[in-house]
TORZA-349232 format. One record per residue: residue number from 1; x, y, z of N, C-alpha, C in turn. Coordinates in steps of 0.05 Angstrom, whole numbers, plus 32768, in hexadecimal, padded with zeros to 4 digits. Layout:
BEGIN
   num     nu     nv     nw    cau    cav    caw     cu     cv     cw
   NUM      X      Y      Z      X      Y      Z      X      Y      Z
...
***
This chain:
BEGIN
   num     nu     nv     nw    cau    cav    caw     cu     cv     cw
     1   7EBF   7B64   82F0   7ED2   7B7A   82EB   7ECF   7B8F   8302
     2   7EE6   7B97   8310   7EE6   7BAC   831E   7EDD   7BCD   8319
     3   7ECF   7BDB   832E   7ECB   7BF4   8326   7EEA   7BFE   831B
     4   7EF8   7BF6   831D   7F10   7C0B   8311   7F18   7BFA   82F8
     5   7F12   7BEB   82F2   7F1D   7BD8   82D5   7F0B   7BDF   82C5
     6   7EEE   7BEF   82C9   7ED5   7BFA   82B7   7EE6   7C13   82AB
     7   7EEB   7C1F   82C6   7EEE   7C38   82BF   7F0C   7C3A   82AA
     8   7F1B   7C2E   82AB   7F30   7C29   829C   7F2D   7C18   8288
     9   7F1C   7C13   827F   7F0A   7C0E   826A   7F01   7C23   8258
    10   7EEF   7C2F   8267   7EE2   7C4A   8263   7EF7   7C5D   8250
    11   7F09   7C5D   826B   7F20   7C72   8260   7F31   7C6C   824B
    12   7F31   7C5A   824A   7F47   7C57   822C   7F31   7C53   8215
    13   7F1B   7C4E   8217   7F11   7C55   8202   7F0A   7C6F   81FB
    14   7F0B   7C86   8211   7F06   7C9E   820B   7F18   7CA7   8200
    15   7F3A   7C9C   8207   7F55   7CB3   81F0   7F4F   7CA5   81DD
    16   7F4A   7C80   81DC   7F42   7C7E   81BB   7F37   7C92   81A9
    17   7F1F   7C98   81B5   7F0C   7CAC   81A8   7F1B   7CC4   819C
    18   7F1D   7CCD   81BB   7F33   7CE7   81B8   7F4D   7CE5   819B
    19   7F54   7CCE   81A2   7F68   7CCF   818F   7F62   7CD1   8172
    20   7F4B   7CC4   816B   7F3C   7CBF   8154   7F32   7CD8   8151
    21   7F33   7CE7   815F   7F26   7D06   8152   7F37   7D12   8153
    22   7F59   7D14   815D   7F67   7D25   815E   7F77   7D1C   8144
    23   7F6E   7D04   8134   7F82   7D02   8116   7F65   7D06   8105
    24   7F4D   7CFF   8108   7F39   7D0D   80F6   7F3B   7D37   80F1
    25   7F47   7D3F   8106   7F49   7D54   810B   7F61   7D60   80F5
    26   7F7E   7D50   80F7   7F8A   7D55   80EC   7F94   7D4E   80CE
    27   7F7D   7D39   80C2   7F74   7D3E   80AD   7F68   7D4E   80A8
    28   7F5A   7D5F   80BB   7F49   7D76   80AA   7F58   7D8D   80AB
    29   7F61   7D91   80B5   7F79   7DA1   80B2   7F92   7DA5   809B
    30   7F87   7D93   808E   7FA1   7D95   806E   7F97   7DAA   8061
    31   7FAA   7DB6   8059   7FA7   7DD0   8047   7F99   7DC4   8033
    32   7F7C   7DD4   802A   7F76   7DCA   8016   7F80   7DD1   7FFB
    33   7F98   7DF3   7FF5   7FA1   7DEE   7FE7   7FAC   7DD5   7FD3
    34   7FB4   7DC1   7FE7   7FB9   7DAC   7FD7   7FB1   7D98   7FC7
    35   7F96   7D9E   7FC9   7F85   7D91   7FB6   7F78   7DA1   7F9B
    36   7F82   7DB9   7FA2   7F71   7DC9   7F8D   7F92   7DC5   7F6B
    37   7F81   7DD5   7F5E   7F8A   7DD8   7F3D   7F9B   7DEF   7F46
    38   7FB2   7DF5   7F33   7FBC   7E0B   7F38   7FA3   7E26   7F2D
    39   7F99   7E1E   7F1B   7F89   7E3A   7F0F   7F76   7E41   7F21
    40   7F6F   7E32   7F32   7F55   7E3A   7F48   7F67   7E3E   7F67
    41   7F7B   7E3B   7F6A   7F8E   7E4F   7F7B   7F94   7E66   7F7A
    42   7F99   7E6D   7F58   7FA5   7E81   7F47   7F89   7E96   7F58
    43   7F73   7E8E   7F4A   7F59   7E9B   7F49   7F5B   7EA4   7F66
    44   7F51   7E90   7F76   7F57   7E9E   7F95   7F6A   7EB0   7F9C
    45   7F7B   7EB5   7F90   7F8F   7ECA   7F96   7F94   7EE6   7F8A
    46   7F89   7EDB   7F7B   7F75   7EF3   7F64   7F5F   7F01   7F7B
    47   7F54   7EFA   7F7C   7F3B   7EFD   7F90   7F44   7F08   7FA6
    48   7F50   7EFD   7FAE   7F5B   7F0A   7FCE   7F6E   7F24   7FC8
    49   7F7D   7F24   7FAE   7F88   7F3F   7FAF   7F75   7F5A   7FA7
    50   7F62   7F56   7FA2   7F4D   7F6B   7F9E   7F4D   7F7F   7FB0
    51   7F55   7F73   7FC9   7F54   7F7C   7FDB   7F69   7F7D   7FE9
    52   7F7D   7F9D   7FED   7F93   7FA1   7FEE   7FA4   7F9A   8008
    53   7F93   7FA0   8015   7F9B   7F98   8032   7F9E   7F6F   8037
    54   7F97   7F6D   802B   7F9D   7F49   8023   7FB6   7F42   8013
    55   7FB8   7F53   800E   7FD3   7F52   7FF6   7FE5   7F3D   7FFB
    56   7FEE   7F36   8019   8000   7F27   8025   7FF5   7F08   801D
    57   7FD6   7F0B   802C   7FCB   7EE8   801B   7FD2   7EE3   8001
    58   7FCD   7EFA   7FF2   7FC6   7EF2   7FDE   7FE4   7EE7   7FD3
    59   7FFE   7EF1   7FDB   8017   7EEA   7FD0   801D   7ED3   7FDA
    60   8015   7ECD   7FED   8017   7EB6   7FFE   8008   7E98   7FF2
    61   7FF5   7EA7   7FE1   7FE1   7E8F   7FD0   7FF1   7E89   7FB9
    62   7FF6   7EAB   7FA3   8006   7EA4   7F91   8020   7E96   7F96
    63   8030   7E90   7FB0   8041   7E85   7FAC   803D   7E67   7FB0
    64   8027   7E61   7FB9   8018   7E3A   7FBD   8011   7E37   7FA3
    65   800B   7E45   7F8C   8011   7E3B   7F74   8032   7E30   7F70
    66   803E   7E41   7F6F   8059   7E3B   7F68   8062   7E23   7F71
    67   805C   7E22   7F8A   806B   7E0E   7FA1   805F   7DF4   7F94
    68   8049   7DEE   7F94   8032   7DD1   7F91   8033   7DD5   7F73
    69   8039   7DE1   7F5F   803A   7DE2   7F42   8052   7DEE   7F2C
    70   806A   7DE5   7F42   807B   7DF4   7F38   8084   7DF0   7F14
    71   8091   7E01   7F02   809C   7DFF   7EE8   807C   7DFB   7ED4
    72   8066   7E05   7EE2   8053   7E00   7ED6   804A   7E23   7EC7
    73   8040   7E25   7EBB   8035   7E43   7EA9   8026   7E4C   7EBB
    74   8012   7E42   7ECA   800B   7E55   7EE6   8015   7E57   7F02
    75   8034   7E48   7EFB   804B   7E52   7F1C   8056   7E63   7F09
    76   8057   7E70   7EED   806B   7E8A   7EE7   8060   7E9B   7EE8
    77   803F   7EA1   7EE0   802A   7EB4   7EE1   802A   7EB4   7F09
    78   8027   7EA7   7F11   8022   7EA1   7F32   8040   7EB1   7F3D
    79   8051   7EAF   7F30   806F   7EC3   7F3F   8071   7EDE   7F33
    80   8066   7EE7   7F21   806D   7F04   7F1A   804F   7F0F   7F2A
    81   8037   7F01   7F2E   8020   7F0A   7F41   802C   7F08   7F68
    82   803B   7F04   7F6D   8045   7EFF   7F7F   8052   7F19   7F8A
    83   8067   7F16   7F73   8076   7F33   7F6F   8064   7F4B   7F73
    84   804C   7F46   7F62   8035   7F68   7F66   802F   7F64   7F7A
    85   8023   7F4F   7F8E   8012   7F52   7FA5   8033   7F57   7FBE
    86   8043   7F4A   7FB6   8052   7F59   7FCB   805A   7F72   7FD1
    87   805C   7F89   7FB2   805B   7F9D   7FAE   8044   7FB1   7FC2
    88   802D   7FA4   7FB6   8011   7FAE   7FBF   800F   7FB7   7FDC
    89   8016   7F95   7FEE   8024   7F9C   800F   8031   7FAD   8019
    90   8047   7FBD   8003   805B   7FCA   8003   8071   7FB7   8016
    91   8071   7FA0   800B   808A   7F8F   8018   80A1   7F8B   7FFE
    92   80AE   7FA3   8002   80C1   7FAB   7FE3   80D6   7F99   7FE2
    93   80D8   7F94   7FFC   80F7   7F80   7FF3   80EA   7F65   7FE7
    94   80D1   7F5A   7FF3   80D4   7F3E   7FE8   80CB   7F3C   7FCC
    95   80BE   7F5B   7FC0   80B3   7F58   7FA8   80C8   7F5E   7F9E
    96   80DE   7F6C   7F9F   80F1   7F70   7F8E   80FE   7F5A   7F8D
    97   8102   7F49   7F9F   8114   7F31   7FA1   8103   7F1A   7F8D
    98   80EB   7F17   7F89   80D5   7F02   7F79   80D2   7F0B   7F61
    99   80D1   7F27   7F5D   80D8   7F2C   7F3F   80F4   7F26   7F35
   100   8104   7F2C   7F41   8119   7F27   7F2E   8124   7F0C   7F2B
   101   8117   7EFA   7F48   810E   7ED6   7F3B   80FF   7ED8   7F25
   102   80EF   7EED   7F18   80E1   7EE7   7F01   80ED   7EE9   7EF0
   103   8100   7F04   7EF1   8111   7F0E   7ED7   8128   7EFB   7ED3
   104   8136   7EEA   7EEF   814D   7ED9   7EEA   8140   7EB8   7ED9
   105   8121   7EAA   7EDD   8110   7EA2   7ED8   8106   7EA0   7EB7
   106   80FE   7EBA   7EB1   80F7   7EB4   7E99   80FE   7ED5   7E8D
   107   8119   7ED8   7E8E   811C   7EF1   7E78   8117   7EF1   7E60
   108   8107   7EE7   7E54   80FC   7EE9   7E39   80DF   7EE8   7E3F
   109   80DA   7EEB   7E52   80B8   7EEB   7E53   80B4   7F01   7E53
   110   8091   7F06   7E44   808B   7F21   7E40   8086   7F34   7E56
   111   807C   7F25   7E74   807B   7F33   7E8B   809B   7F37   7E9B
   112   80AD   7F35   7E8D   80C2   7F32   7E9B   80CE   7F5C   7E9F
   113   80C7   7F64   7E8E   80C6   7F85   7E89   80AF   7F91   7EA5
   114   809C   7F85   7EA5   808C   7F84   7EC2   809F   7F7F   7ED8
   115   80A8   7F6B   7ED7   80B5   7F66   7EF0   80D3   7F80   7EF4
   116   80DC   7F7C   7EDC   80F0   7F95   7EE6   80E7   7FB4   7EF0
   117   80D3   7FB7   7EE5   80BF   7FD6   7EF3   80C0   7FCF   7F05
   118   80B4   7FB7   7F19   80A7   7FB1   7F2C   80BE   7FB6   7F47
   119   80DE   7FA4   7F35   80F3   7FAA   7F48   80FE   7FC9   7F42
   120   80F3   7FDE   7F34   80F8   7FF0   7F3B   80E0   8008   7F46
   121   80CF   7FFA   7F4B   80B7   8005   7F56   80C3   800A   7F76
   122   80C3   7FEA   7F7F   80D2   7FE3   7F9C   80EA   7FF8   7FA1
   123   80F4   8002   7F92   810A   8013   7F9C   8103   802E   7F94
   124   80F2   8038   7F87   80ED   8050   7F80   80D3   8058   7F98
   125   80B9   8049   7F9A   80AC   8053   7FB0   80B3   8050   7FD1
   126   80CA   804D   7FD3   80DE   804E   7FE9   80EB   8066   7FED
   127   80EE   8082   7FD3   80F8   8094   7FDF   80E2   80A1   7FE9
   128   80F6   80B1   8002   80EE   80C2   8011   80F6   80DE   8014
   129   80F6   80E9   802B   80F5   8103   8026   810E   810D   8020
   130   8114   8123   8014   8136   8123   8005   8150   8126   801C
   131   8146   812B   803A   8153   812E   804C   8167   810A   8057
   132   8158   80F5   804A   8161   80DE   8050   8171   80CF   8040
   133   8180   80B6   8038   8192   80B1   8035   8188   80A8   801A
   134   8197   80AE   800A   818E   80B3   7FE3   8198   8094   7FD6
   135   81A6   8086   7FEB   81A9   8063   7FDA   8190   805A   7FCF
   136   817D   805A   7FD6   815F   804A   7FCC   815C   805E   7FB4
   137   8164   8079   7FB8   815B   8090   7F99   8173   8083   7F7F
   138   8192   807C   7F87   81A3   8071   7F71   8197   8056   7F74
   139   818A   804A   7F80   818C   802C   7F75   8169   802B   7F64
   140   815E   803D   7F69   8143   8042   7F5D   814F   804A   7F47
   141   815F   805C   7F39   8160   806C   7F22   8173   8050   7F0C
   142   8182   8040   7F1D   818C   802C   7F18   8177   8018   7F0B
   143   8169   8012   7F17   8153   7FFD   7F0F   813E   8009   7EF2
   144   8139   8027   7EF3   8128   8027   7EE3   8135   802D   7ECF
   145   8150   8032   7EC9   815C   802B   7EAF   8161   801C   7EA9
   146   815E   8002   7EB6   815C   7FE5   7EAD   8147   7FE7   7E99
   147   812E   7FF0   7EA6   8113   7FF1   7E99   8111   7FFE   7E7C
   148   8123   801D   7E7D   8125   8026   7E69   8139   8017   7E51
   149   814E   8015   7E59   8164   8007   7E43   8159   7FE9   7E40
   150   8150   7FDD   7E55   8144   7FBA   7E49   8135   7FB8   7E41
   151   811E   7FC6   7E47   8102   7FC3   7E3D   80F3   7FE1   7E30
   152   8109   7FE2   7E17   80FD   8009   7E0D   80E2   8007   7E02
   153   80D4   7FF2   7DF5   80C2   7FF3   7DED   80A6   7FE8   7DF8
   154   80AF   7FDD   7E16   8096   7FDA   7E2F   8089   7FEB   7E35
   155   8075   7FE2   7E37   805D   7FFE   7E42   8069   800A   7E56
   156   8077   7FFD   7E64   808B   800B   7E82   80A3   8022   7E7C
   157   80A5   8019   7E62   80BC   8031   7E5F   80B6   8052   7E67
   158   809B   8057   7E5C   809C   8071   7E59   8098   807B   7E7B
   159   808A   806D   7E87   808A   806E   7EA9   80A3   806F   7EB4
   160   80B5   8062   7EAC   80C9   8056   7EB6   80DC   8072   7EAF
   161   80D1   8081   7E9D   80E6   8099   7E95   80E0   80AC   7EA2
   162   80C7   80B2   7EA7   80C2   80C9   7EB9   80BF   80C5   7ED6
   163   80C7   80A9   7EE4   80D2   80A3   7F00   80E6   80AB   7EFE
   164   80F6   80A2   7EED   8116   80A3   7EED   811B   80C9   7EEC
   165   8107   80D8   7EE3   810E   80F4   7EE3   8107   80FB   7F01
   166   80F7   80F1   7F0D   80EA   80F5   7F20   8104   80F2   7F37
   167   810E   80DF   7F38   811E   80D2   7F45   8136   80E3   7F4D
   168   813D   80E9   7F32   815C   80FE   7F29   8157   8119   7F38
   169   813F   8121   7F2F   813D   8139   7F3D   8139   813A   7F55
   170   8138   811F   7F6B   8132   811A   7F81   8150   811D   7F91
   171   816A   8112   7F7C   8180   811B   7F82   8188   812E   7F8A
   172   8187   8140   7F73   818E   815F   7F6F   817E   816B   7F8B
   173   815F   8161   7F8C   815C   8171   7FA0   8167   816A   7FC1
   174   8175   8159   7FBD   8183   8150   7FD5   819F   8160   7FDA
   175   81AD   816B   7FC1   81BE   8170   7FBA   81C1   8192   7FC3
   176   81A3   81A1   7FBC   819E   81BA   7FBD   8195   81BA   7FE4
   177   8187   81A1   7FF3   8184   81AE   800D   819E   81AC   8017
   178   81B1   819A   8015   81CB   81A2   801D   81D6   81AF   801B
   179   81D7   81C3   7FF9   81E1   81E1   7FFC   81DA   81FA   8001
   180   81C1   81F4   8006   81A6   820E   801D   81BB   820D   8038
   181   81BD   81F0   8040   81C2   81E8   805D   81DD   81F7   8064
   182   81F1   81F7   804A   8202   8200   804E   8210   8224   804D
   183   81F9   822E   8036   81FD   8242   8037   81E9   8258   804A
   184   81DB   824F   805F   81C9   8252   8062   81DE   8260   8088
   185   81FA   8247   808A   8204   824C   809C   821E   825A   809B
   186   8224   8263   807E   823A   8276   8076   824D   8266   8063
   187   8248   824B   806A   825F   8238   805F   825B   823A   8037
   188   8264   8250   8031   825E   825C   8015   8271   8249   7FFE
   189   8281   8240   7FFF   8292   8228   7FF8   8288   8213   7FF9
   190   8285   8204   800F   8276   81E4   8008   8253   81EA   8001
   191   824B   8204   8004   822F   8200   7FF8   8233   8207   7FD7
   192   8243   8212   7FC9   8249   821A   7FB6   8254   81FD   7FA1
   193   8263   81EB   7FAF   8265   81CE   7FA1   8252   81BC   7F9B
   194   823C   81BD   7FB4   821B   81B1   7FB0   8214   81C7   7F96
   195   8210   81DC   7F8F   81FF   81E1   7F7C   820B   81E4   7F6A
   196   8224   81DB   7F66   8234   81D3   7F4E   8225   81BA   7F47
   197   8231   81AC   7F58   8222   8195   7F56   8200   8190   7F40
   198   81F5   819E   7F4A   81D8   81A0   7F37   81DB   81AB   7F1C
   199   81EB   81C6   7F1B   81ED   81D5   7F01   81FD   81BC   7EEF
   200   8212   81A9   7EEF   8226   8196   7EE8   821C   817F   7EE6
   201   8203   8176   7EF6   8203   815B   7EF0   81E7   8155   7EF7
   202   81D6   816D   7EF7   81AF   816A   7EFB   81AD   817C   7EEB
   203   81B1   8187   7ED2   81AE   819F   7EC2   818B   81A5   7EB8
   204   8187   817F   7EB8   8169   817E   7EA9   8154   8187   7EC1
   205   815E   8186   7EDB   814C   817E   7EEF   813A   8198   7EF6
   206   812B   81A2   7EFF   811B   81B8   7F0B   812E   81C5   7F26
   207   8144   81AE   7F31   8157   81C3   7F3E   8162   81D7   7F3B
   208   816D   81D8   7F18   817E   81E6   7F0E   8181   820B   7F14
   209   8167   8214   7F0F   8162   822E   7F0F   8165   8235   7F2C
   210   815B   8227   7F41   816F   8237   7F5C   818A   8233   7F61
   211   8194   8217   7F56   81AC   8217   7F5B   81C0   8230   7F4C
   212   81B4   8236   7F37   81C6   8256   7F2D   81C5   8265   7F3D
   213   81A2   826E   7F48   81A5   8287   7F56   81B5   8281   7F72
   214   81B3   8263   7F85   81BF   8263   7F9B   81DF   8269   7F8D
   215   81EA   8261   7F77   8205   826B   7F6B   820F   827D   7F7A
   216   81FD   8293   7F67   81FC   82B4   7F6D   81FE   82BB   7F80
   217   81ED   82B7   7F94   81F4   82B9   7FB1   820B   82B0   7FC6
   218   8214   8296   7FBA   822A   8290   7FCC   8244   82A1   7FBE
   219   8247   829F   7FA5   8262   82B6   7F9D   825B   82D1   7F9F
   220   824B   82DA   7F9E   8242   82FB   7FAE   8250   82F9   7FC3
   221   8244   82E6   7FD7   8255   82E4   7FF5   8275   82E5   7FF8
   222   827C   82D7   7FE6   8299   82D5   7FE1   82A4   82E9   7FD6
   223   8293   82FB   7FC7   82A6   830F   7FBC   82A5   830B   7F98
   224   829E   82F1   7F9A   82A8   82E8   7F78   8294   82F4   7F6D
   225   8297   830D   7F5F   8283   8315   7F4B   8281   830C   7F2F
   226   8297   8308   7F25   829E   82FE   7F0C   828C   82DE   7EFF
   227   828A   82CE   7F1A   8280   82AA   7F1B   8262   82B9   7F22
   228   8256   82CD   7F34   8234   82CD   7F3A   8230   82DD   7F22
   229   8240   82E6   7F0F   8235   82FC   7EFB   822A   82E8   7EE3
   230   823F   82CD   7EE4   8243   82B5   7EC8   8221   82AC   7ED7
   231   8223   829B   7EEC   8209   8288   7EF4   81F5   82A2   7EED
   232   81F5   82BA   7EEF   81DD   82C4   7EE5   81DB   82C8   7ECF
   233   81E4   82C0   7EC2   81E7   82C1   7E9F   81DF   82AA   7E95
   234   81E8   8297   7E9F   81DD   8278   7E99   81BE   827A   7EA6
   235   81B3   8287   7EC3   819B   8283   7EC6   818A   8298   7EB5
   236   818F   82A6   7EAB   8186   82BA   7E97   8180   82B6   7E82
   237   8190   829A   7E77   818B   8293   7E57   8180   8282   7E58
   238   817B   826B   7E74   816F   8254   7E71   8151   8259   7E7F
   239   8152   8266   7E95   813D   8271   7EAC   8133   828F   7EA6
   240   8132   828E   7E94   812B   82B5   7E98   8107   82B9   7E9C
   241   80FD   82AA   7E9B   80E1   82A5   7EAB   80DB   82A9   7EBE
   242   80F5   8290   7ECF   80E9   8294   7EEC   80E9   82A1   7F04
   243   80DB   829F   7F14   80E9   82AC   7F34   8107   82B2   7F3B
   244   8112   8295   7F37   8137   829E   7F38   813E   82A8   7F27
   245   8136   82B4   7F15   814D   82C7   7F01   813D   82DE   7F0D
   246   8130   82EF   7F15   8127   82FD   7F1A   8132   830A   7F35
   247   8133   82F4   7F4C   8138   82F7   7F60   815E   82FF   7F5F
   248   8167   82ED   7F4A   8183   82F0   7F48   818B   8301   7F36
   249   817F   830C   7F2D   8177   8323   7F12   8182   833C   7F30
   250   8173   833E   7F3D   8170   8357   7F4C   8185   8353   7F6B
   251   818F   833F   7F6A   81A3   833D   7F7A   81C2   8340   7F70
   252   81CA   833A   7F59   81D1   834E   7F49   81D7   8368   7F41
   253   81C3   8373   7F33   81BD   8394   7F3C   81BC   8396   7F51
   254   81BA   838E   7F6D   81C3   839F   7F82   81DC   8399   7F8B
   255   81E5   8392   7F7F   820B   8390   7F7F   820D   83A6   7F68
   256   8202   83B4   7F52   820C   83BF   7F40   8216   83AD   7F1E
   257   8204   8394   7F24   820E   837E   7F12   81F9   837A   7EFF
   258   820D   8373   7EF0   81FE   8361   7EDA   81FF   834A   7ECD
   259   81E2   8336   7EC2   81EF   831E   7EBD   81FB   831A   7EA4
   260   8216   830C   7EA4   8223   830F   7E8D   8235   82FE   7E99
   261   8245   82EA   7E7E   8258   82D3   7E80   827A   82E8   7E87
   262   8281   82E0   7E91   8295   82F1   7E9B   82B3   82DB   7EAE
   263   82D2   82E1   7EB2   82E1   82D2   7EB8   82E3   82B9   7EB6
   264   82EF   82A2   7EBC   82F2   8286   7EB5   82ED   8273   7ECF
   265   82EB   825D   7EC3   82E1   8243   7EDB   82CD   8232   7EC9
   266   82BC   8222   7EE6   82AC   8210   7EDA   8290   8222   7ECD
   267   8283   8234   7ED8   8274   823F   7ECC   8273   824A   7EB2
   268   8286   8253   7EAC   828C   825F   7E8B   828C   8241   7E79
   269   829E   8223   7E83   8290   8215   7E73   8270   8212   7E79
   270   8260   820B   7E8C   824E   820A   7E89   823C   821E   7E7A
   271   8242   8231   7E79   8233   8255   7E66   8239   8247   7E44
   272   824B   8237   7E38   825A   8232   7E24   8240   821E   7E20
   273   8244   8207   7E2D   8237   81F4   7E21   8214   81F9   7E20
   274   820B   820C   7E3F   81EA   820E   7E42   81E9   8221   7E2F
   275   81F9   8233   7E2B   81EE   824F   7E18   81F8   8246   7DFA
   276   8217   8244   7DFC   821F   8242   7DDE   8224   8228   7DCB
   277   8216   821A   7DDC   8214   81F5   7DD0   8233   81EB   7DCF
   278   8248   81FF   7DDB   825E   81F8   7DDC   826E   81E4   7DF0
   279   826B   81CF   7DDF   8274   81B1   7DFD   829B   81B2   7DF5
   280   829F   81AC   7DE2   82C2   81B4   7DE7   82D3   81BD   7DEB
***
């Protein structure tokens, strides 16, 4: 045999080799998820969410239950855990999107009231500051009356009621920097419809009491004594505690005024129904 018929010898037995380690290799490389039980996947993902900043593995594990064990009792427990660890990430859209595979899934399951919090969690810790665009605050207030009217007797309800107040008044106060914004630049008319707005349709909210006194102030400006005399009459009987009736108390008297229900409009109904229980 020639020096070059050795060596070409040599060589092809070396990619043999080679080759024989590059499919030993890629047998070792199989996910070993696939040999395990779903309950000792479950467990690992359990484990790994302990730890928040993992959150993403861990949804990523709970969903290799589902996948390799699907229609089984630990891929339905494995998808509403999915839903929390994606929450956890703060990756809202895909947990809101996997819960309500849970709720379309198994609406008669007892975690299925979980999963609707969960899709209104995703849209409720999404608002921001009241200066920004309030769709995520209506579609949050949207979702947790799901919670309240579907599920009144879930531990989530009572949470779910005082988000939903949370939320509302997140409105109103969106409602009230617009009519600061506006009366703030003379525009005494369009800031005067924003805190209509609050007195008419946020009455419960913690807005309410400036939106009277900002009232007072924008029809002062205008001249209308008769409409800032009513809003201080309504903040008088409902607010007489606070800072704004006080402050609007004495803005008022320095016009020579007093608060008292006086001429017609929307305010006199509202004085009717806040003061005199009168809705008709």
């Amino acid at each position: 045999m020639t020096k070059f018929g050795g060596r070409a010898v040599i060589f092809g037995a070396m990619v043999s080799v080679l080759a024989v380690s590059a499919c030993g290799q890629r047998e070792a490389e199989v996910d070993p998820l696939e040999s395990m039980p779903p309950q000792q996947i479950f467990t690992q993902a359990e484990e790994t969410l302990k730890n928040p900043r993992d959150a993403d593995e861990a949804a990523r594990l709970f969903g290799e239950v589902e996948r390799l064990y699907p229609y089984s009792e630990w891929a339905k427990r494995a998808l509403i855990m999915q839903a929390y660890s994606f929450y956890i990430d703060k990756d809202y859209e895909n947990s809101r999107a996997t819960a309500q595979r849970y709720i379309d899934f198994y609406p008669a399951d007892d975690d299925a009231a979980y999963a609707a919090y969960l899709v209104a969690l995703s849209y409720y810790d999404q608002i921001e500051l009241v200066g920004r665009d309030q769709g995520l605050t209506f579609q949050a207030l949207q979702a947790l009356r799901t919670v309240i009217e579907r599920y009144p007797d879930s531990e989530y309800s009572q949470s779910s009621v005082l988000k939903f107040d949370l939320a509302f008044d997140h409105l109103a106060a969106k409602e009230m920097e617009v009519g600061r914004y506006y009366l703030k630049r003379g525009h005494y008319t369009a800031s005067i419809n924003r805190f209509r707005v609050v007195v008419e349709d946020f009455q419960t909210t913690t807005q309410t009491p400036e939106a009277l006194y900002r009232l007072i102030e924008g029809y002062l400006s205008l001249g209308l004594t008769d409409e800032a005399q009513t809003a201080g009459a309504i903040l008088g009987y409902n607010f007489q505690s606070s800072d704004w009736y006080e402050d609007g108390y004495n803005l008022l008297q320095g016009r020579g005024l007093e608060p008292a229900p006086r001429g017609r409009g929307w305010l006199q109904d509202i004085y009717r129904q806040m003061v005199k229980g009168q809705w008709l």
